[in-house]
CHARMM-style PDB file with segment names, atoms N, HN, CA, C and O in Angstrom:
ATOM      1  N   UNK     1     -57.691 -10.891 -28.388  1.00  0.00      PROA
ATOM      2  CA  UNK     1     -57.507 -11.557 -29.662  1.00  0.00      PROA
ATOM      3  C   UNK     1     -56.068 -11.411 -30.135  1.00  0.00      PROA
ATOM      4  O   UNK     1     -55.594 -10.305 -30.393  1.00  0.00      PROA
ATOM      5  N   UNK     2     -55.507 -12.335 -30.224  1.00  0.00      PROA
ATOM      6  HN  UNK     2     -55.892 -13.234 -30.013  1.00  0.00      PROA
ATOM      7  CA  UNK     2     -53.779 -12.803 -30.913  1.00  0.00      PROA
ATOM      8  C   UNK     2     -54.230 -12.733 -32.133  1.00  0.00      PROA
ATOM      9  O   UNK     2     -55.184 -13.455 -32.423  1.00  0.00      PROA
ATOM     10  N   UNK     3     -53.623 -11.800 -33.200  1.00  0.00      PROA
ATOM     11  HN  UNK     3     -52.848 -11.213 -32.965  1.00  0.00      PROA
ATOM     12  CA  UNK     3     -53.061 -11.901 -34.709  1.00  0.00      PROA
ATOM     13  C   UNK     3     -52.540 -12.690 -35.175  1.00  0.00      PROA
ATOM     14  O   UNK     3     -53.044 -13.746 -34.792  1.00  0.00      PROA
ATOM     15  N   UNK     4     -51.500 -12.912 -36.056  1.00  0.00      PROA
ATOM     16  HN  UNK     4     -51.091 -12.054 -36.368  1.00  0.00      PROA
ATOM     17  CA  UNK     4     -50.641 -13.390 -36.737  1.00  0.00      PROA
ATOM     18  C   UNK     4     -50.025 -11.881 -37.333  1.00  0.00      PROA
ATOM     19  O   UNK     4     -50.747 -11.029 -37.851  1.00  0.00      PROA
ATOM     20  N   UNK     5     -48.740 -11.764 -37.169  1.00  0.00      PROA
ATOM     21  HN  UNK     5     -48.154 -12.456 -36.748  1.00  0.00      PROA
ATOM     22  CA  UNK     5     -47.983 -10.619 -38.053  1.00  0.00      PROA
ATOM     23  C   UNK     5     -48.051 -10.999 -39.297  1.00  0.00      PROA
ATOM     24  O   UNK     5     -47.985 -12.188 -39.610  1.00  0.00      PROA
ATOM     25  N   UNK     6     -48.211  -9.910 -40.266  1.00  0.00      PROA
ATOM     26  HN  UNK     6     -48.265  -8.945 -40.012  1.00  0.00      PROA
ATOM     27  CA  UNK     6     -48.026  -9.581 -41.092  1.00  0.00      PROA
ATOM     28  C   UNK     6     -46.923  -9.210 -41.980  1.00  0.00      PROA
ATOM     29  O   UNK     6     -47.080  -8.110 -42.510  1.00  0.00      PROA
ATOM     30  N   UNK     7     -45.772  -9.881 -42.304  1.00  0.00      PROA
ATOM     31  HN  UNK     7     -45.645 -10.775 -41.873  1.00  0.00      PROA
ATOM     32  CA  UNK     7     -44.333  -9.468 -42.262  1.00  0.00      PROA
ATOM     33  C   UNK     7     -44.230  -8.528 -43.458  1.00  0.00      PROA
ATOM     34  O   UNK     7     -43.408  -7.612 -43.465  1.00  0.00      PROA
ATOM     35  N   UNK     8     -45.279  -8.814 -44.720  1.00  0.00      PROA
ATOM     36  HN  UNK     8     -45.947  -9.558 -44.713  1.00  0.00      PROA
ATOM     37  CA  UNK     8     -45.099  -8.358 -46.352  1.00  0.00      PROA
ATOM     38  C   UNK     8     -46.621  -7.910 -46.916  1.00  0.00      PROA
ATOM     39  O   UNK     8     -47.490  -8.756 -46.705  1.00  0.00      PROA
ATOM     40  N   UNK     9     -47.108  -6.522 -47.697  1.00  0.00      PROA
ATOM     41  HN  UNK     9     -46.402  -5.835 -47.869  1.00  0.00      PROA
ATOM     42  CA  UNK     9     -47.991  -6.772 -48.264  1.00  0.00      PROA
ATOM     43  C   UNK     9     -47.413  -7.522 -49.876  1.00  0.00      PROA
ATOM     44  O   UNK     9     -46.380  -8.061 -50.275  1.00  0.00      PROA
ATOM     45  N   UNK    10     -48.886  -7.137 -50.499  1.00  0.00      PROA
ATOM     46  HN  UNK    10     -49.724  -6.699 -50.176  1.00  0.00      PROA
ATOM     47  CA  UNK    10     -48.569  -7.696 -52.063  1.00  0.00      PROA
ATOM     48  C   UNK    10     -48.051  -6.387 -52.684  1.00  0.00      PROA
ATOM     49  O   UNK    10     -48.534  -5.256 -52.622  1.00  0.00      PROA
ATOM     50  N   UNK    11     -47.090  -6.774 -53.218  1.00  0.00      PROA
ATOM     51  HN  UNK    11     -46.697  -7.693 -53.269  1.00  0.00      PROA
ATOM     52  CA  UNK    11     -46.028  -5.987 -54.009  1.00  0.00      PROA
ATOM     53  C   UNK    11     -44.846  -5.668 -53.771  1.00  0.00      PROA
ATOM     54  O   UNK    11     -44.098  -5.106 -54.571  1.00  0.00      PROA
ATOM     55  N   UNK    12     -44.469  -6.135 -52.198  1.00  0.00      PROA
ATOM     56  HN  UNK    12     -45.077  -6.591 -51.549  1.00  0.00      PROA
ATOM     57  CA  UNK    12     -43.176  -5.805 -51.436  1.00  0.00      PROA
ATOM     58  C   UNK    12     -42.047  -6.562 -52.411  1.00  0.00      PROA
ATOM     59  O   UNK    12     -41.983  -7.619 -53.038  1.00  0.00      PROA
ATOM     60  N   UNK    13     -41.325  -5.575 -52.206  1.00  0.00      PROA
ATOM     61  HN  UNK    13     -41.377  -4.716 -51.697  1.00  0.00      PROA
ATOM     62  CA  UNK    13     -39.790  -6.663 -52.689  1.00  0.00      PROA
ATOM     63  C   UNK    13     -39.406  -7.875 -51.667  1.00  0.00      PROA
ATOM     64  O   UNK    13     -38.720  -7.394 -50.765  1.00  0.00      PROA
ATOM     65  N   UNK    14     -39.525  -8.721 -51.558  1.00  0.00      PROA
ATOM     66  HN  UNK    14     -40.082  -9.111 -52.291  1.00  0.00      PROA
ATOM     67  CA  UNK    14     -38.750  -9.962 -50.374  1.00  0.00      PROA
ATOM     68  C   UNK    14     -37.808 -10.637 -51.158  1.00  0.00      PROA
ATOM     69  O   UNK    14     -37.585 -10.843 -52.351  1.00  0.00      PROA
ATOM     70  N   UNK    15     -37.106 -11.034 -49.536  1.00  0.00      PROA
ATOM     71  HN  UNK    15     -37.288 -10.866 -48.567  1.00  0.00      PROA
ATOM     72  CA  UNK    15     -36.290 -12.285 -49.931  1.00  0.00      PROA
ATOM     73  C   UNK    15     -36.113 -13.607 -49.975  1.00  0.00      PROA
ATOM     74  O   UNK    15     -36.234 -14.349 -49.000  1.00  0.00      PROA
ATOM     75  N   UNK    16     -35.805 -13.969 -51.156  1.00  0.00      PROA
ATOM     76  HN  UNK    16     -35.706 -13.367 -51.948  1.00  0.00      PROA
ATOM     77  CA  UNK    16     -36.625 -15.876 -51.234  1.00  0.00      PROA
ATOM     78  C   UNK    16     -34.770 -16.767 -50.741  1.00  0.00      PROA
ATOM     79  O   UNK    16     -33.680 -16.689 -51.309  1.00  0.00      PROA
ATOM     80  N   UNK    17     -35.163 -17.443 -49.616  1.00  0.00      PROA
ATOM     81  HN  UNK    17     -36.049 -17.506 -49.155  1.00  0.00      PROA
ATOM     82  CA  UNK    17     -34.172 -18.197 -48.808  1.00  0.00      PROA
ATOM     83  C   UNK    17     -35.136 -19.675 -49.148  1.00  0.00      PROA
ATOM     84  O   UNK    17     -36.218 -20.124 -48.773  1.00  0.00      PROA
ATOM     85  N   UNK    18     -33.925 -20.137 -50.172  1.00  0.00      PROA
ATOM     86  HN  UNK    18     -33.046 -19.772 -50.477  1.00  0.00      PROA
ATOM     87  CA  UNK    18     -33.906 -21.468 -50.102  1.00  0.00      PROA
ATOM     88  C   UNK    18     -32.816 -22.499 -49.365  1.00  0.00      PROA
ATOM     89  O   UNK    18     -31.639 -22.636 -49.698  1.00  0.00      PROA
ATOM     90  N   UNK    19     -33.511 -23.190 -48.273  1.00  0.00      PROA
ATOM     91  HN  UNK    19     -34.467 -23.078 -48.002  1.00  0.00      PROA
ATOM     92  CA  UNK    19     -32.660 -24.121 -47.436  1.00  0.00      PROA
ATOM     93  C   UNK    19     -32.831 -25.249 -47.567  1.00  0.00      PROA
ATOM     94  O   UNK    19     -33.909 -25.840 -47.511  1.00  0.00      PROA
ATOM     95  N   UNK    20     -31.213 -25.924 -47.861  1.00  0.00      PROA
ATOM     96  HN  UNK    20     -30.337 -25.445 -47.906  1.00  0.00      PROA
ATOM     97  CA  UNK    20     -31.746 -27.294 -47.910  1.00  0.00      PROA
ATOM     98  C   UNK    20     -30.650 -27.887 -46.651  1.00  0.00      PROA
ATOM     99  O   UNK    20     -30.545 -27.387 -45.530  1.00  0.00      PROA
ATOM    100  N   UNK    21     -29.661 -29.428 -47.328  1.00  0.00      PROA
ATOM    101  HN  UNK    21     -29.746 -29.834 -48.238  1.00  0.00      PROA
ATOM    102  CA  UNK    21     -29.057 -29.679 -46.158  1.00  0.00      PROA
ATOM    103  C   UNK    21     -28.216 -29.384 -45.953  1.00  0.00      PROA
ATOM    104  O   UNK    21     -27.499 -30.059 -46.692  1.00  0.00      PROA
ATOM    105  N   UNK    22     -27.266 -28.404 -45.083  1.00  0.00      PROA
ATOM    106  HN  UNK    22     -27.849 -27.856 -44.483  1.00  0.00      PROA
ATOM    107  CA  UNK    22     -26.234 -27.470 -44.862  1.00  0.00      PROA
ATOM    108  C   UNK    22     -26.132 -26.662 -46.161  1.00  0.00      PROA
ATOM    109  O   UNK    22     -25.045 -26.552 -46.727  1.00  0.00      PROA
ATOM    110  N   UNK    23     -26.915 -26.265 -46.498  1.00  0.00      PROA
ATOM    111  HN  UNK    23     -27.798 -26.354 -46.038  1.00  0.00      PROA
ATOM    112  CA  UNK    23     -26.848 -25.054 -47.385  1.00  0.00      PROA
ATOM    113  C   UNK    23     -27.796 -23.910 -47.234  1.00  0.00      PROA
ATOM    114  O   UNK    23     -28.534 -24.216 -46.298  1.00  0.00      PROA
ATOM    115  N   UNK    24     -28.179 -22.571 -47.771  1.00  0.00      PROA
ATOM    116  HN  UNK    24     -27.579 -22.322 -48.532  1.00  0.00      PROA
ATOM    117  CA  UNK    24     -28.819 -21.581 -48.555  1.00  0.00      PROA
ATOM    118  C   UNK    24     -28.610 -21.039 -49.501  1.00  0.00      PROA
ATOM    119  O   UNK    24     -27.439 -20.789 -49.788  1.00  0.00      PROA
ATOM    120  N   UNK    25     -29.797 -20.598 -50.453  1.00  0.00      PROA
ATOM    121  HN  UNK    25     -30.747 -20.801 -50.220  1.00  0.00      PROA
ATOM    122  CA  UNK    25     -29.617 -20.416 -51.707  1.00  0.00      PROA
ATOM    123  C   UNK    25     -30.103 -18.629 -51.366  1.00  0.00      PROA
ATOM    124  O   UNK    25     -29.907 -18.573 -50.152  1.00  0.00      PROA
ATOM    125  N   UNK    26     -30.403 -17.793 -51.623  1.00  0.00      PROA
ATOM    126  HN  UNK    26     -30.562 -17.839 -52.609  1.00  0.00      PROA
ATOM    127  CA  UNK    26     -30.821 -16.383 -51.962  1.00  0.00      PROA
ATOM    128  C   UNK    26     -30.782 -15.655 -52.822  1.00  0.00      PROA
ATOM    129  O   UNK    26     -29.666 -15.475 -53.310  1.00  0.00      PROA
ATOM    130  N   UNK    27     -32.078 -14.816 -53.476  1.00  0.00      PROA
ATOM    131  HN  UNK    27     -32.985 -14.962 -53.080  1.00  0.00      PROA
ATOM    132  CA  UNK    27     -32.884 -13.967 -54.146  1.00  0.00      PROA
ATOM    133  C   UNK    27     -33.634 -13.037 -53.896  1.00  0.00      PROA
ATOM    134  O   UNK    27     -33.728 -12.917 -52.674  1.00  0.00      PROA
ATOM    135  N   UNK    28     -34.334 -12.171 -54.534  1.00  0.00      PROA
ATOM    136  HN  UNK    28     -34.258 -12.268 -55.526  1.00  0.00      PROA
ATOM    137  CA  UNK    28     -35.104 -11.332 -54.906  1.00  0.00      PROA
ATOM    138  C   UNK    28     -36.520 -11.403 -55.176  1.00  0.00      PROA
ATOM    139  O   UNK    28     -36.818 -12.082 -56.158  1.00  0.00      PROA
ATOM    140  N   UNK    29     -37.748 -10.698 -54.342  1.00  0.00      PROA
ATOM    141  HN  UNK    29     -37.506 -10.147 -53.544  1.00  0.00      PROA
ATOM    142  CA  UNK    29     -38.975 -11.405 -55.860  1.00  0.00      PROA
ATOM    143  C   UNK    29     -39.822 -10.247 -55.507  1.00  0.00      PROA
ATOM    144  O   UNK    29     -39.483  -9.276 -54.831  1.00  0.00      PROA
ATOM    145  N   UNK    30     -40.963 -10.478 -56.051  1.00  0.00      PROA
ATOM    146  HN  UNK    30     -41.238 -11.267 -56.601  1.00  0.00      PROA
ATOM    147  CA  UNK    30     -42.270  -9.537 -55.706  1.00  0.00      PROA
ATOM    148  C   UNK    30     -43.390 -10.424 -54.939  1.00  0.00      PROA
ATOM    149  O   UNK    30     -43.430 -11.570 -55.386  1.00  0.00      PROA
ATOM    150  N   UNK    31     -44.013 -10.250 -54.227  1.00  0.00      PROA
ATOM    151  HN  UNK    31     -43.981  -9.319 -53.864  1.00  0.00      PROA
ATOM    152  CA  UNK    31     -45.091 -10.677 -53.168  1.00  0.00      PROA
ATOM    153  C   UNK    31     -46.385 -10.706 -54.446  1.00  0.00      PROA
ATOM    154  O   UNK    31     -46.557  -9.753 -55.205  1.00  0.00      PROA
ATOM    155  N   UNK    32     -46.946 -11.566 -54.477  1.00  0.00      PROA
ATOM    156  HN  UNK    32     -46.807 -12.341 -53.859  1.00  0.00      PROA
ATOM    157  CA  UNK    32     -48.214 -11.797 -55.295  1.00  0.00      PROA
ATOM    158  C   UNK    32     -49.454 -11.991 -54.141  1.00  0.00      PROA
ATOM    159  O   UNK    32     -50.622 -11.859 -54.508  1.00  0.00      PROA
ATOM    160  N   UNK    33     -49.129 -12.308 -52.738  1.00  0.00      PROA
ATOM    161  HN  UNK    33     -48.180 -12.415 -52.441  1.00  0.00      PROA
ATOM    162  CA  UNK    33     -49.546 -12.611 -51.993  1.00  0.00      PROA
ATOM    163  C   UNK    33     -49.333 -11.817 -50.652  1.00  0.00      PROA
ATOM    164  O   UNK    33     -48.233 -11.274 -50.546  1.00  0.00      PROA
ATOM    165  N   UNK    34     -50.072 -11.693 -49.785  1.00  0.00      PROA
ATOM    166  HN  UNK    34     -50.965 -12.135 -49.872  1.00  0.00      PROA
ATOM    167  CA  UNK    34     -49.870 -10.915 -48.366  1.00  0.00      PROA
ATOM    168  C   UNK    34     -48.776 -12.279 -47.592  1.00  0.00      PROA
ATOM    169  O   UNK    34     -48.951 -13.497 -47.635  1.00  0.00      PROA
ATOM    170  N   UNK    35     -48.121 -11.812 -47.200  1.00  0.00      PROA
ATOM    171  HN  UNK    35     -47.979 -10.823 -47.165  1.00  0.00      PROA
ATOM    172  CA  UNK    35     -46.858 -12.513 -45.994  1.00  0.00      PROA
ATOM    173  C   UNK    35     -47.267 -12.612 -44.186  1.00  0.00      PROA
ATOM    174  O   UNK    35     -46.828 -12.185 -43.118  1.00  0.00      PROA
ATOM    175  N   UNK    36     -48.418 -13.490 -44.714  1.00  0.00      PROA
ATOM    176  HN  UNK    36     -48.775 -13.838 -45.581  1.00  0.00      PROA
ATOM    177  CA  UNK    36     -48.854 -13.725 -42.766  1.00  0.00      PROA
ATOM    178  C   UNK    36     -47.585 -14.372 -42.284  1.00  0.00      PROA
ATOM    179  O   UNK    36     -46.892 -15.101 -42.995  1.00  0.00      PROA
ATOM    180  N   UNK    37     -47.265 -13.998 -40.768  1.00  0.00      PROA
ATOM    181  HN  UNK    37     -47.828 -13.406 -40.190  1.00  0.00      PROA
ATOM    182  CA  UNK    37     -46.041 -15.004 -40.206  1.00  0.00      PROA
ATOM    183  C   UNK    37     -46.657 -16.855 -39.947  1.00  0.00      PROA
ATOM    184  O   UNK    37     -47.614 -17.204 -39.255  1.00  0.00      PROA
ATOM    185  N   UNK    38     -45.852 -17.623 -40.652  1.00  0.00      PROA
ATOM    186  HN  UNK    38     -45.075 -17.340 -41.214  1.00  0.00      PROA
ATOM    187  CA  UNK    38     -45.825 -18.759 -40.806  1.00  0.00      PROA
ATOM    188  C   UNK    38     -46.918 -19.567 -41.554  1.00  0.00      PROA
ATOM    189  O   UNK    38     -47.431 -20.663 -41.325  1.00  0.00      PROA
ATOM    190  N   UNK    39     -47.121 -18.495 -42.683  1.00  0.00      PROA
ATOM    191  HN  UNK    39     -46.704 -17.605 -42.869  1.00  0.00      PROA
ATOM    192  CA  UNK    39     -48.223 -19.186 -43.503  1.00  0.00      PROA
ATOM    193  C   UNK    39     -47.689 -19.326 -44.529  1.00  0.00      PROA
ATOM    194  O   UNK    39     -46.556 -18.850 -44.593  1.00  0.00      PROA
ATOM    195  N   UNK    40     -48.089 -19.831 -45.426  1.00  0.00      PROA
ATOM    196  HN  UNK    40     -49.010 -20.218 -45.374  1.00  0.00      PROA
ATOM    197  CA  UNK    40     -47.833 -20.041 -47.027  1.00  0.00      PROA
ATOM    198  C   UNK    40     -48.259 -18.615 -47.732  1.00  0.00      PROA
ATOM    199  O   UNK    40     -49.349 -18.050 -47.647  1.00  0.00      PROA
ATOM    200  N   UNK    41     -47.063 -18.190 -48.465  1.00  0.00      PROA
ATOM    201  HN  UNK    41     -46.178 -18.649 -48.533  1.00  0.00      PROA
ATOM    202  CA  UNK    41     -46.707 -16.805 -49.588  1.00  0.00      PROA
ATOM    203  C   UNK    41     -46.618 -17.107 -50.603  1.00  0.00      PROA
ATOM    204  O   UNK    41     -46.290 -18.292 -50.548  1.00  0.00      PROA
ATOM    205  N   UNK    42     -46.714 -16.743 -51.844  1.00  0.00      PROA
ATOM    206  HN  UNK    42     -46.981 -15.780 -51.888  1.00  0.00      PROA
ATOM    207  CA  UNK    42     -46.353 -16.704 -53.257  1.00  0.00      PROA
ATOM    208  C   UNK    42     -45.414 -15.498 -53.328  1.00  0.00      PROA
ATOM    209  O   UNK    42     -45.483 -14.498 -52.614  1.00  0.00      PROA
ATOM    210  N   UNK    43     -44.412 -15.776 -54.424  1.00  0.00      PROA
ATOM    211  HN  UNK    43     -44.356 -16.588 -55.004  1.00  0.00      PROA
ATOM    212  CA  UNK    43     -43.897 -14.849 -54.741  1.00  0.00      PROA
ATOM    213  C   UNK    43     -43.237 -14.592 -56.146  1.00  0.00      PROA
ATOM    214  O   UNK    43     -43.035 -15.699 -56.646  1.00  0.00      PROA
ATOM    215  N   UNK    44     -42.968 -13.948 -56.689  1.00  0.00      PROA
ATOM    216  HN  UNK    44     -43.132 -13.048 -56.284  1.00  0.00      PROA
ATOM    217  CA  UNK    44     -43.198 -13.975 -58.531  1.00  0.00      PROA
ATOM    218  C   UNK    44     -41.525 -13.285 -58.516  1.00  0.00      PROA
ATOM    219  O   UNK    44     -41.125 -12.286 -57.919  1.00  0.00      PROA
ATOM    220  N   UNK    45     -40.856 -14.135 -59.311  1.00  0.00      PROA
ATOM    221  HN  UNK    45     -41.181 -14.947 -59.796  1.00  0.00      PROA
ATOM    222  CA  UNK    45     -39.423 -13.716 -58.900  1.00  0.00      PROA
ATOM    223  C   UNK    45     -39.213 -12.998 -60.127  1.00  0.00      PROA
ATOM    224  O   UNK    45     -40.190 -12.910 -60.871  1.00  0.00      PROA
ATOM    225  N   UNK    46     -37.881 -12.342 -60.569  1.00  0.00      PROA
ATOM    226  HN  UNK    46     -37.087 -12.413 -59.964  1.00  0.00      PROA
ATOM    227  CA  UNK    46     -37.289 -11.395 -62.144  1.00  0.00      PROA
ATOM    228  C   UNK    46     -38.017 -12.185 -63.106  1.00  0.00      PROA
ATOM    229  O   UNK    46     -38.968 -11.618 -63.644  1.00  0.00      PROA
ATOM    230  N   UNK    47     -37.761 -13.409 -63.443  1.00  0.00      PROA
ATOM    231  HN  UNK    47     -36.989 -13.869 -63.006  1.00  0.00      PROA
ATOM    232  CA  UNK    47     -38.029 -14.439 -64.233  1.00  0.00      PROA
ATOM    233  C   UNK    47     -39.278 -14.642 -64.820  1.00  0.00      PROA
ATOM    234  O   UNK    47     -39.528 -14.843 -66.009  1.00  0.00      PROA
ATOM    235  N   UNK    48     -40.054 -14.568 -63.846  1.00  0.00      PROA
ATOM    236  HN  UNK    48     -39.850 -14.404 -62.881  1.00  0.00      PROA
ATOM    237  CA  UNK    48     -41.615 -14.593 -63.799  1.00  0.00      PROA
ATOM    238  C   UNK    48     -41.770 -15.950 -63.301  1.00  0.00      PROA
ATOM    239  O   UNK    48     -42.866 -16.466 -63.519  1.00  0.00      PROA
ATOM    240  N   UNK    49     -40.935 -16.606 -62.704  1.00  0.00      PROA
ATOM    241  HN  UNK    49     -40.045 -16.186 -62.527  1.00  0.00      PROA
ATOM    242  CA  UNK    49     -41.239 -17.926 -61.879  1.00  0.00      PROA
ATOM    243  C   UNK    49     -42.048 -17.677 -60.689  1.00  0.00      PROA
ATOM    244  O   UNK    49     -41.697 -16.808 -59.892  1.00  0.00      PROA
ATOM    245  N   UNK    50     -42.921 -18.253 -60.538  1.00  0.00      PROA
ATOM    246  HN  UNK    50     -43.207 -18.959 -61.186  1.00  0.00      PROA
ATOM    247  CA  UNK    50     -43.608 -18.094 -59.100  1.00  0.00      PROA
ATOM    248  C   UNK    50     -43.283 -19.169 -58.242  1.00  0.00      PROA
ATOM    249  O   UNK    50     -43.201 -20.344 -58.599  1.00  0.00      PROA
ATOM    250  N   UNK    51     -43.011 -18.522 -56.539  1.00  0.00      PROA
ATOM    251  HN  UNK    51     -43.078 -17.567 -56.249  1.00  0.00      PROA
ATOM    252  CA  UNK    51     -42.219 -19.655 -56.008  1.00  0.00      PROA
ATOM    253  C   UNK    51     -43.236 -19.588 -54.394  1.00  0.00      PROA
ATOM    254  O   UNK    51     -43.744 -18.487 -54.178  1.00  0.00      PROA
ATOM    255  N   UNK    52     -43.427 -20.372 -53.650  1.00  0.00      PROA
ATOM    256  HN  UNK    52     -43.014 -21.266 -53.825  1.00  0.00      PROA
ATOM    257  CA  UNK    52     -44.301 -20.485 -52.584  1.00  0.00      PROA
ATOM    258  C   UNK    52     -43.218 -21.316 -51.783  1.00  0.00      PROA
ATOM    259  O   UNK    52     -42.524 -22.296 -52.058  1.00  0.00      PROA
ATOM    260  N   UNK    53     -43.407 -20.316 -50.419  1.00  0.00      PROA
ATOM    261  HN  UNK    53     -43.971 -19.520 -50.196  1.00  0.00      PROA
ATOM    262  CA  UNK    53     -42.954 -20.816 -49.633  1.00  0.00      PROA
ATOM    263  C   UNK    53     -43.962 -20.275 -48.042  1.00  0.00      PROA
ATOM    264  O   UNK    53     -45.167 -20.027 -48.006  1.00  0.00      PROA
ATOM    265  N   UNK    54     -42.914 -20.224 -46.824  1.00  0.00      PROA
ATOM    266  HN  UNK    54     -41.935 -20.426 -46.853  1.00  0.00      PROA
ATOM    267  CA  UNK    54     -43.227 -19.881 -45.719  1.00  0.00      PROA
ATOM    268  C   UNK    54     -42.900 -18.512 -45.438  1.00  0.00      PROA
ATOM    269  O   UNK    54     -41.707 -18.230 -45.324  1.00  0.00      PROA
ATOM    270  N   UNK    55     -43.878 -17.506 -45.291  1.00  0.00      PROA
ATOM    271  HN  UNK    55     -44.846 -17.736 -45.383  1.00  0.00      PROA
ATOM    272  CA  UNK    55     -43.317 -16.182 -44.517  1.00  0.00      PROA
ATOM    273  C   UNK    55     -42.511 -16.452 -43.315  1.00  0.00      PROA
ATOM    274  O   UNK    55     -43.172 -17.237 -42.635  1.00  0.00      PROA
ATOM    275  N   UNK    56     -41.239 -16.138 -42.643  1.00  0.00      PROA
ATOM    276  HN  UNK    56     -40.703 -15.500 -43.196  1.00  0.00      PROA
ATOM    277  CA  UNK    56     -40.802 -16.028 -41.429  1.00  0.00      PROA
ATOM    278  C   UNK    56     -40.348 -15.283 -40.898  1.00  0.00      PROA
ATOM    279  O   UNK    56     -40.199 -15.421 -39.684  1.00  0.00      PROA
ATOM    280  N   UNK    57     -39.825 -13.906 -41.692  1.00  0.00      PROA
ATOM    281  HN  UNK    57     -39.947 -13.794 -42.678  1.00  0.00      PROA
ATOM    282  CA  UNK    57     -39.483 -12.653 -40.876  1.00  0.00      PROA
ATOM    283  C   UNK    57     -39.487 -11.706 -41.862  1.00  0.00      PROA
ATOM    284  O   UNK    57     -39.363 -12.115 -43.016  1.00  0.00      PROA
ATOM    285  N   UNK    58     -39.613 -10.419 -41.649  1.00  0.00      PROA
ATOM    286  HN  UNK    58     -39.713 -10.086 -40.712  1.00  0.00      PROA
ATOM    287  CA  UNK    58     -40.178  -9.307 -42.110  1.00  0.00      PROA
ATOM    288  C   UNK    58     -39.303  -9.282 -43.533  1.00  0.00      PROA
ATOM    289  O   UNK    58     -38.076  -9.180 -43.533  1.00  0.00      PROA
ATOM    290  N   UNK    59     -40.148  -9.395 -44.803  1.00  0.00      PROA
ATOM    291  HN  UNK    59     -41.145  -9.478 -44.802  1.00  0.00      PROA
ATOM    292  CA  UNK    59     -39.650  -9.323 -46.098  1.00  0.00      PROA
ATOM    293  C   UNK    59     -39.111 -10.206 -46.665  1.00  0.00      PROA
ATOM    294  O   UNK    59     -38.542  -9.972 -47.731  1.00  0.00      PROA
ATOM    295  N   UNK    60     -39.138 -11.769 -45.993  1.00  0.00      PROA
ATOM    296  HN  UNK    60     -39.600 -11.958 -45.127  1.00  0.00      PROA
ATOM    297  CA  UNK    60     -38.354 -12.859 -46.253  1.00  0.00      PROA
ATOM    298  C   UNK    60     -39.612 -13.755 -45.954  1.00  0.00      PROA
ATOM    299  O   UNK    60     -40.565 -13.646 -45.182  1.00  0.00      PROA
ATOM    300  N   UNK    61     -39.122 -14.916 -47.115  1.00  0.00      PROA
ATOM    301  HN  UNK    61     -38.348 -15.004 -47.742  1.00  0.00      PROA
ATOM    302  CA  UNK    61     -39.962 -16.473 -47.235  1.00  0.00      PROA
ATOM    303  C   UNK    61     -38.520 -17.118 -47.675  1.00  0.00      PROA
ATOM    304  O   UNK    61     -37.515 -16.814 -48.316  1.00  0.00      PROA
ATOM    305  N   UNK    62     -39.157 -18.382 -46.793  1.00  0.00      PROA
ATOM    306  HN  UNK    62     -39.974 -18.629 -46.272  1.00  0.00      PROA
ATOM    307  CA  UNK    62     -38.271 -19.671 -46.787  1.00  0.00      PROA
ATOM    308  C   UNK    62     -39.017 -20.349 -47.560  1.00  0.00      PROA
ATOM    309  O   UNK    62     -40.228 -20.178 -47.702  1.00  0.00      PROA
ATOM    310  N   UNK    63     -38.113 -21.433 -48.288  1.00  0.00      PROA
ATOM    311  HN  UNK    63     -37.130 -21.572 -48.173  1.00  0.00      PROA
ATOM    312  CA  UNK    63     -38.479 -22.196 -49.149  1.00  0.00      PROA
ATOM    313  C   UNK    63     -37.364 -23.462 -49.150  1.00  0.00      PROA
ATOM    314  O   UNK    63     -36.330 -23.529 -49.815  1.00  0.00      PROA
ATOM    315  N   UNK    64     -38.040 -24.689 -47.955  1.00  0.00      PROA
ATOM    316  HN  UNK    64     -38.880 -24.635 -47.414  1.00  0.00      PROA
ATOM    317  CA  UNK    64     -37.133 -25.727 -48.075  1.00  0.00      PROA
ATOM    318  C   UNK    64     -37.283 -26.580 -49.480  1.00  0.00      PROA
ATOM    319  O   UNK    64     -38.191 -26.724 -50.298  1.00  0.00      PROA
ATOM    320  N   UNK    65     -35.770 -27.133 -49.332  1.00  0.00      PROA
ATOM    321  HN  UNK    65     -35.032 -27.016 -48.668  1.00  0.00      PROA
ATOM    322  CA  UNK    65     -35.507 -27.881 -50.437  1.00  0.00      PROA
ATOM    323  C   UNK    65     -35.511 -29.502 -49.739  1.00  0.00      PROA
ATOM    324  OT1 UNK    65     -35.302 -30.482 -50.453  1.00  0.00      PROA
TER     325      UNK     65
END
């Protein structure tokens, strides 16, 4: 049986990478959500914005623009 990694539980600090076209943006947030590799995460940034993106490597979600 193949998993899926687990990169983040809920509460980890990660980093929110927003990519768009030849750019990145980067932040800070809290995990509201567990970080399976290549699934959809929530994450609740300083602000209290909640932002969803893709888990892709340990403590980091992408979030295209």
């Amino acid at each position: 049986d193949l998993k899926r990694r687990q990169w983040f539980a809920v509460g980890d600090m990660v980093r929110i990478v927003a990519v768009g076209s030849g750019f990145s943006v980067s932040g800070e947030g809290t995990a509201v959500t567990p970080g399976v590799e290549g699934q959809s995460a929530r994450v609740r940034t300083d602000s209290g914005r909640i932002i969803t993106g893709i888990a892709t490597a340990e403590r980091r979600v992408e979030v295209a623009l």
